[in-house]
Structure formats: C-alpha cells, structure tokens
C-alpha positions in Angstrom: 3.7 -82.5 23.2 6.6 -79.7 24.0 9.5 -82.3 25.3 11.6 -80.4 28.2 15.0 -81.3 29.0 14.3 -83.5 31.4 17.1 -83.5 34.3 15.8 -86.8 35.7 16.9 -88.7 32.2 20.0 -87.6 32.8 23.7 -88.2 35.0 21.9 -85.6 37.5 19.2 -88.0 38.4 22.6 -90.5 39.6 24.1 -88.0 41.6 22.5 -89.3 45.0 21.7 -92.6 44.1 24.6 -94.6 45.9 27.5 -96.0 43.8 25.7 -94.4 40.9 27.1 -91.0 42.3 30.1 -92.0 43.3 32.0 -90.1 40.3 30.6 -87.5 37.6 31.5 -89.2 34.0 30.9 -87.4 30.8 30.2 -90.8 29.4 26.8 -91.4 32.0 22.8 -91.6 31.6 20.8 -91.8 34.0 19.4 -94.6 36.1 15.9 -93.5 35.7 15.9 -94.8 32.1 17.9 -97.9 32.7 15.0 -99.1 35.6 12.5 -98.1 33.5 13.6 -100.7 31.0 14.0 -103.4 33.6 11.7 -103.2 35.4 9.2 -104.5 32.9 11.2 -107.4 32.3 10.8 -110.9 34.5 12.8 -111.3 37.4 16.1 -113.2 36.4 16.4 -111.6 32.7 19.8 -111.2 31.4 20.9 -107.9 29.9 23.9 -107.2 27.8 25.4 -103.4 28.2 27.8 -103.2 24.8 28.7 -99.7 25.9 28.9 -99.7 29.8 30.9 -96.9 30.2 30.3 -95.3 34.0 28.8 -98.7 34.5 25.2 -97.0 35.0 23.2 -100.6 33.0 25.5 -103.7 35.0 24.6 -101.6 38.4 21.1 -101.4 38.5 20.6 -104.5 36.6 22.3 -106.3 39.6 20.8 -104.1 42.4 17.6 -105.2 40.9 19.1 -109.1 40.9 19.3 -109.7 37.4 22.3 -111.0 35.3 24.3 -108.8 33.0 27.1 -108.8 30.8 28.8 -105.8 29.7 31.8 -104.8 27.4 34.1 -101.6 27.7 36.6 -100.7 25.5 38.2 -98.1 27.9 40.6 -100.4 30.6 40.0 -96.9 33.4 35.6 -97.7 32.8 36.4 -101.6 33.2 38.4 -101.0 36.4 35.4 -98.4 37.7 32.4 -100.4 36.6 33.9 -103.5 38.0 34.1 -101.5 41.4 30.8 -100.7 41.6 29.7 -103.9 40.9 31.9 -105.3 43.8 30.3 -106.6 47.7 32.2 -104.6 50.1 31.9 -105.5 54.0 31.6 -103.8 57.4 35.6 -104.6 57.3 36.6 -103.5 54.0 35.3 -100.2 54.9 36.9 -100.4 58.1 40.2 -101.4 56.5 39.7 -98.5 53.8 39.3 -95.1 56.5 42.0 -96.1 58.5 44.2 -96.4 55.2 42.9 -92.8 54.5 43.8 -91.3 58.0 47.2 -92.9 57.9 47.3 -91.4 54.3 46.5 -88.1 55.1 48.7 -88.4 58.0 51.8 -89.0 56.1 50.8 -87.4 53.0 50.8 -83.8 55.1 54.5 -84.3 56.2 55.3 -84.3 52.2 56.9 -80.8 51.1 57.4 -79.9 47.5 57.6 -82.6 44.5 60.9 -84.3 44.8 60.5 -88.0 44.9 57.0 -88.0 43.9 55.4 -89.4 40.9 53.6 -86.7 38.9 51.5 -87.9 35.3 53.1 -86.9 31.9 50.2 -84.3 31.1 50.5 -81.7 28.7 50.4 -78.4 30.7 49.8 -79.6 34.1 49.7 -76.5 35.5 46.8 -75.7 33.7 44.7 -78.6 35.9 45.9 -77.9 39.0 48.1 -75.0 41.3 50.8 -76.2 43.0 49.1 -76.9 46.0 46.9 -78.9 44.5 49.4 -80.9 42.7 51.3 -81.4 45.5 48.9 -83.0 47.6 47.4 -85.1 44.9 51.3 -86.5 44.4 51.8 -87.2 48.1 48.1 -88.7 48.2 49.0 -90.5 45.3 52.2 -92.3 46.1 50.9 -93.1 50.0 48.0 -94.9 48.0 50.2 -97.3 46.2 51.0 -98.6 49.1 47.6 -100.8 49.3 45.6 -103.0 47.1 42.3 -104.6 46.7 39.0 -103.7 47.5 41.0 -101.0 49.8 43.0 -99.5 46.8 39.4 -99.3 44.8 37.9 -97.8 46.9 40.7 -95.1 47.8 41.4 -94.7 44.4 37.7 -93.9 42.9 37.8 -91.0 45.8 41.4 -90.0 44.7 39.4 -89.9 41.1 37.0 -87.4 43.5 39.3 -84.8 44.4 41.7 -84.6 41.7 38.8 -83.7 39.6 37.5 -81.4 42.7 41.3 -79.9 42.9 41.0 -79.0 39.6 40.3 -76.5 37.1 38.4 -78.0 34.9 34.8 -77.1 34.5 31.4 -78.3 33.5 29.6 -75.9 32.0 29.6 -77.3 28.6 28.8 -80.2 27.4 32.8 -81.1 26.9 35.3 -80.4 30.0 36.6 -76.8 29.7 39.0 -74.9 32.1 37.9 -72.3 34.7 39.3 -69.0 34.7 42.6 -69.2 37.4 44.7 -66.0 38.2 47.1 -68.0 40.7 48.5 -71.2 39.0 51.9 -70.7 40.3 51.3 -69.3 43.8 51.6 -71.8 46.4 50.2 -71.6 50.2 51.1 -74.3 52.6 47.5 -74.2 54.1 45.8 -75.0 51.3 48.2 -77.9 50.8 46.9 -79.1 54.0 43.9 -78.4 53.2 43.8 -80.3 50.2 45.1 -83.2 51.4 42.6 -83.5 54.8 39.5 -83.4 52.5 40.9 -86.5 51.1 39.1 -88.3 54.6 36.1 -86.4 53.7 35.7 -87.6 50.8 37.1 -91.3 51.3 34.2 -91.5 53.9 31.2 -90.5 51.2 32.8 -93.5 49.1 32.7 -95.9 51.8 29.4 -94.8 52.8 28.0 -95.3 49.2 29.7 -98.8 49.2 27.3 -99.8 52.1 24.3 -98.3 50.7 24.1 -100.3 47.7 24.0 -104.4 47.6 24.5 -106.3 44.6 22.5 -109.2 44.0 22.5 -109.8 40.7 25.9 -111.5 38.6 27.3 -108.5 36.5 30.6 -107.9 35.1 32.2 -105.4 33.0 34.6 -106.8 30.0 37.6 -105.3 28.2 36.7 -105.2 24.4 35.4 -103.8 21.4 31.6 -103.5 20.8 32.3 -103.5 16.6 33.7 -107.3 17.3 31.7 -110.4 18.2 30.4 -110.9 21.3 32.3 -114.4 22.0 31.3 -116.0 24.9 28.5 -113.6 25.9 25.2 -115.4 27.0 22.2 -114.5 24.7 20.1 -111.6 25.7 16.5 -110.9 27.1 17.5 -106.9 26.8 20.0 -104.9 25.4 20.5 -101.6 26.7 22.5 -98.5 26.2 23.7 -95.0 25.4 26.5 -95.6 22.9 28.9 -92.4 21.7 26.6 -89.7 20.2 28.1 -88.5 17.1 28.7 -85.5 18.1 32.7 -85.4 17.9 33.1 -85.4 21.7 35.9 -87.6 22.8 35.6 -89.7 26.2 39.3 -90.2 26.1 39.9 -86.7 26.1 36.9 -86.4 29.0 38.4 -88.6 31.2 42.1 -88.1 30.7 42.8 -86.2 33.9 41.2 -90.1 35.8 43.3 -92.6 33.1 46.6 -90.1 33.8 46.7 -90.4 37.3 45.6 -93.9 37.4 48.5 -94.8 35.0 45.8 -95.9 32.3 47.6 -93.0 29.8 51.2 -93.0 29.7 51.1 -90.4 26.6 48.7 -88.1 24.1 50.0 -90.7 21.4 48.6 -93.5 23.4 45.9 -91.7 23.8 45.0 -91.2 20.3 45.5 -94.9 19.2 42.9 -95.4 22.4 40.1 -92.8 20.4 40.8 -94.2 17.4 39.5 -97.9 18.2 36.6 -96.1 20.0 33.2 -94.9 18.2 33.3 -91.5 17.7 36.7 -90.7 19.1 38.1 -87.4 17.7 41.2 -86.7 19.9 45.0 -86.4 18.7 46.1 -88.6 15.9 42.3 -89.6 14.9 41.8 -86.5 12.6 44.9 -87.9 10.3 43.7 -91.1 10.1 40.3 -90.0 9.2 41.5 -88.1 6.3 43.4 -91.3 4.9 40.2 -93.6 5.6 38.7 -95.8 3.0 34.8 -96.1 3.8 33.1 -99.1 4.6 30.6 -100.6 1.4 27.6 -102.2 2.2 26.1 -100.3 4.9 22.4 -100.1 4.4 22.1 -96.5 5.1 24.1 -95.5 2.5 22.3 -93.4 0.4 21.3 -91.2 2.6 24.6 -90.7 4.7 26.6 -90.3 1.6 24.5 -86.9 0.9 24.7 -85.7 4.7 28.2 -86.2 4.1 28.9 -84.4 1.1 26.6 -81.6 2.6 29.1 -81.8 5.8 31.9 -82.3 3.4 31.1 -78.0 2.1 31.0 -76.8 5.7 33.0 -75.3 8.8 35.6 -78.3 9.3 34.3 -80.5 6.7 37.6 -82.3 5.6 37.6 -83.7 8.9 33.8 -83.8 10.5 32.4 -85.6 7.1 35.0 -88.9 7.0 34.3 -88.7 11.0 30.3 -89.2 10.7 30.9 -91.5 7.8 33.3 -93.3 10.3 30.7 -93.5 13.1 28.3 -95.0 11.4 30.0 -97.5 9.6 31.3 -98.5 12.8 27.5 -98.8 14.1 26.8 -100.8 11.8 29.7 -103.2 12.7 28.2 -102.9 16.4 24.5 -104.1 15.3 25.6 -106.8 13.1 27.8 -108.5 16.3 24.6 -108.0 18.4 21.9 -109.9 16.5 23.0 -113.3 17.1 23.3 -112.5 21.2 20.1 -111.2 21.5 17.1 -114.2 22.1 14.1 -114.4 19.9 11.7 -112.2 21.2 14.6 -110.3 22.5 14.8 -106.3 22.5 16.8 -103.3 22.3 17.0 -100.3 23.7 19.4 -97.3 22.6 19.7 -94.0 24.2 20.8 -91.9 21.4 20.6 -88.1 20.4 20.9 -86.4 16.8 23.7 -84.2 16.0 24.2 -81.2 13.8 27.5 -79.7 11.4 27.3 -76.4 10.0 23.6 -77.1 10.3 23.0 -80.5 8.5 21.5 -83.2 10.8 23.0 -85.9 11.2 19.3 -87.6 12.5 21.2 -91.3 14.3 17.9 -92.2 15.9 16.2 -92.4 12.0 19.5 -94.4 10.9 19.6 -96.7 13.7 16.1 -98.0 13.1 17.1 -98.5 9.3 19.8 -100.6 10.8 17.9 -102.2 12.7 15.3 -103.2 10.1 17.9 -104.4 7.8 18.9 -107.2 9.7 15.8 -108.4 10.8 14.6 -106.9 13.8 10.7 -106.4 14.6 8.9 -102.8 15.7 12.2 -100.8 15.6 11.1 -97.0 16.1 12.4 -94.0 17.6 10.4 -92.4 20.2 11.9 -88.6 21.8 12.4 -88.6 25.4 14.3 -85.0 26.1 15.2 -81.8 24.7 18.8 -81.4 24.8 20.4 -78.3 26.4 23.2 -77.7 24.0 21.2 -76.9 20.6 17.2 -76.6 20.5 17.2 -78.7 17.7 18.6 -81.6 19.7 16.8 -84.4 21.5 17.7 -87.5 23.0 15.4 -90.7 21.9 14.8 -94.3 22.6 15.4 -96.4 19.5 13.2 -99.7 20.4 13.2 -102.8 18.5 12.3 -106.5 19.3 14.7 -109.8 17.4 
C-alpha cells in the first residue's frame, strides 16, 4: 500500500472543527486520530494526554464525555488548553464582544507607542510594521483591563491577529519570515484597519465557544512528562503526539504567543524553558548539550549509540548527535513514569514520525516499541499512517501497545 500524506491526520483536519481551530499551533495533530482512538473505548474511560500541547486529546476526550487528565510543560499551552476546555455561556460571550467594541473603540484613538507596553523581542520589526505593532500594543494594553473567561477569550483572538499581523510564514515545517519591502513605513489606515479586524475576529472566537460543549472532566496540568505522574488517576488510554526528534523547537514556534502574553520575559528564559522540554533546541540548549553526560541503562542502547556516532561524522554533528542521544534518553524517562498510571489491560497510543541527519535515520517508532517491550507492555507495534511532506522518506506512525 503507497501511504499518501494524508491532510485529514493532520492540524488541517482541526481547522473548522470548533475550538479545535481556534488557533494554528505548530505543536497540533489532528482530531481525526484522537476520535479514532476513543471512540472504540467504553463510554466513561479515562485518558491521560502526557504531551497536550494545543490541547487537541483533553478536548475531544470531553466533547465525547469522557474523563482526562493531561500534563504540559509549556505555562502559554496550559493557559490555552485549559480555555478550550472551559463552559462559556450566552453571557460570557455577551460580556466578551462588547469588551472588543469598547476595545477597538479606544484602541483607534491610540497614536504612536508612547505609554504602551511592547514585548522584549529580538528584532521586532522583523514580526510586525509599525502599523501593525502599534495596534497590537493599544489592543494589548485595553485588554488588560479585563479578566476571566472575558480576558481568555479576548486574548486567544489577540493570539489570532498578532500572528495574522505578522510576517511570519508557514510554508515550512518551522515558522519562517515572509518577504517585507515596507517594515518601517507607516499608514494610519492600516492602523485602523488593524485594530477593527480585532471585532472580526473576537466574534469567530466567541462563535466557536458556543459551538462546542464540554461534557466530559478534563484538565490540563503544568509539569514535566519525564517526572512521575503524582496524583494522576490510572488510565484506560494514553494518547499522544510527543516532540518528534526532529530538532524543531516549540518554544521558538510559539514565541511570538508566550511574548505577548508575558509567558517570555527574555531569549535566556526562553532557553532554560527548551532545555527542560523534549527535544528543545533553541538558545542556550546547544551548550548544554555539548557538556551533557548520557544517561546508562536505556534499553535501546546499542543501537542509538551507532546512529549517533554515524550522526556524530555529519553536517552539525557536535551538536545533532548529544541532541538525539538527549531525546531519547529523555523518552525513556517519559515511559518509565507512565507504566504504573496506565490500568492493566490499559493501552497506548503515540503519534510519532522518524527523522533523518545527514541521511541516518533516526527510526523513533522502531525504538519506542523496544521501550515499550522492555518494561512489560503487550502487542507494542508500529503501524504507518501518513507520508510526511517534508522528506519522502518520512512517515508518521501509530506506536500501539497494551499494559
């Protein structure tokens, strides 16, 4: 069978599904796999998401009134995923587009930056043009005036246009920049502009809010999927997509969202953030990789000691060979804190795609099931569900198994 690459398995297949679309996050599968996976499970199962990321698992799990537990180590993806999983009302929406006209109202009376808070982003100018940044500013500081389910709810579609404002683009599998010839020109309409699609888009938000009901108990966690799972109820499923390790960093992804949110004060912070995540790359990570001691005792050893050592000869070795030994070592941190959560008779599910350096595979899917096996679980296999579009060697695959 010739796999394809499957749009539908992917964040594509979320992007009109209600609260599922309400943002478009690097660190997102799609919906299609996750009710797939539920729905051959009884009614009232429990799932644990360990990497919930753009909260796809906790929000169908509870639109399809199940129970679900999930952990985040990013504090922007807890604040999101624990939006999505909120109840808003007939009032909260009310409340929320009259706060957006009185925003936009106000916000279009704002000239130039004085008095207004701007992020501390490297190069800002190379996100957004000055009319741009000025409107997400006076958008910005009118929004701090609220809170609660009103402030969510205007700030995921503040999260909307500053990434609509911007210059980033998505034709690669990281964020990149678009080609801009007028950074520094500045045109008073388009300020206005700017700052009345802000209603626009505040009323798609709302909108979604209503479309979706949550009926199941979900909640997204702060904490670190390498560490025990204190407190978690034992699980019928376990579902996810962790970090592919494939050197993409999430912090850097999402760093336009955690700036303007205040989640990043500073690229410092933001590389002591990517260190304590899987896979993170981004600013201080690549020195710390270098002085890294690896990990004894993982069961995979062998063979990931000889895909380093190849990696180790290539393009960027010194760094990409301590940063796969890194990932997996931290894996196998992750699947030794999930046995005891999961129930007997219990499975797993990972989305998970291979990865290639200078042309060695680095085949996670194969090592996960070793993994896996080590500790005990039943039937663990890897089965390929899509061809991915950035190498035609690469595939995403669902790597089963059963406590």
């Amino acid at each position: 069978m010739t796999l394809t690459q499957r749009a539908d398995l992917t964040y594509k297949a979320n992007s009109k599904a209600g609260r599922h679309g309400w943002l478009r996050l690097t660190p997102a599968y799609s919906i299609n796999l996750v009710y797939s996976e539920l729905e051959k499970l009884p009614p009232k199962s429990h799932i644990i998401e360990p990497f919930s990321g753009s909260g796809t698992t906790p929000l169908a799990a509870s639109e399809l009134g199940m129970t679900c537990e999930a952990r985040e180590i990013n504090p922007f993806l807890v604040w999101f995923g624990n939006a999505e999983l909120a109840n808003y009302s007939e009032e909260d929406v009310s409340n929320t587009l009259c706060a957006a006209s009185d925003i936009v109202q106000k916000a279009s009376k704002s000239e130039g930056l004085d008095g207004l808070w701007v992020p501390p982003m490297f190069n800002i100018n190379r996100w957004w043009d000055q009319a741009a940044l000025e409107a997400l500013a006076s958008i910005r500081h009118e929004i701090d005036a609220y809170s609660g389910k009103e402030r969510d709810l205007l700030d995921i579609a503040f999260c909307r246009l500053l990434i609509s404002l911007s210059s980033a683009a998505f034709n690669h599998q990281s964020m990149s920049f678009k080609n801009q010839e007028t950074l520094f020109e500045y045109d008073r309409e388009t300020f206005l502009y700017n700052v009345r699609s802000f209603f626009e888009i505040v009323s798609d938000v709302t909108s979604r809010a209503l479309s979706d009901r949550v009926l199941g108990e979900a909640r997204v966690q702060h904490g670190d999927s390498t560490k025990p799972f204190d407190g978690f109820h034992k699980a019928d499923l376990v579902i996810t997509s962790p970090p592919y390790a494939n050197r993409m960093s999430y912090i850097r992804e999402l760093r336009p969202y955690m700036y303007w949110l205040r989640y990043l004060e500073s690229g410092e912070q933001a590389g002591d953030l990517d260190w304590q995540t899987i896979g993170g790359t981004w600013g201080s990570v690549g020195t710390k990789l270098r002085e890294r001691t690896p990990d004894n005792g993982v069961p995979i050893d062998n063979a990931l000691s000889d895909v380093c050592s190849k990696i180790l000869n290539g393009k960027s070795g010194e760094i990409l060979s301590p940063y796969v030994r890194k990932y997996f070592d931290d894996m196998w941190k992750h699947f030794k804190a999930i046995y005891p959560i999961v129930k007997d008779g219990g499975k797993l599910c990972y989305i998970v795609g291979n990865s290639t350096f200078s042309g060695i595979e680095v085949p996670s899917h194969t090592w996960y099931v070793e993994m896996m096996k080590s500790l005990g679980f039943r039937d663990a296999k890897a089965v390929a569900i899509r061809k991915r579009n950035s190498n035609k060697k690469l595939y995403e695959y669902a790597v089963t198994a059963v406590k």
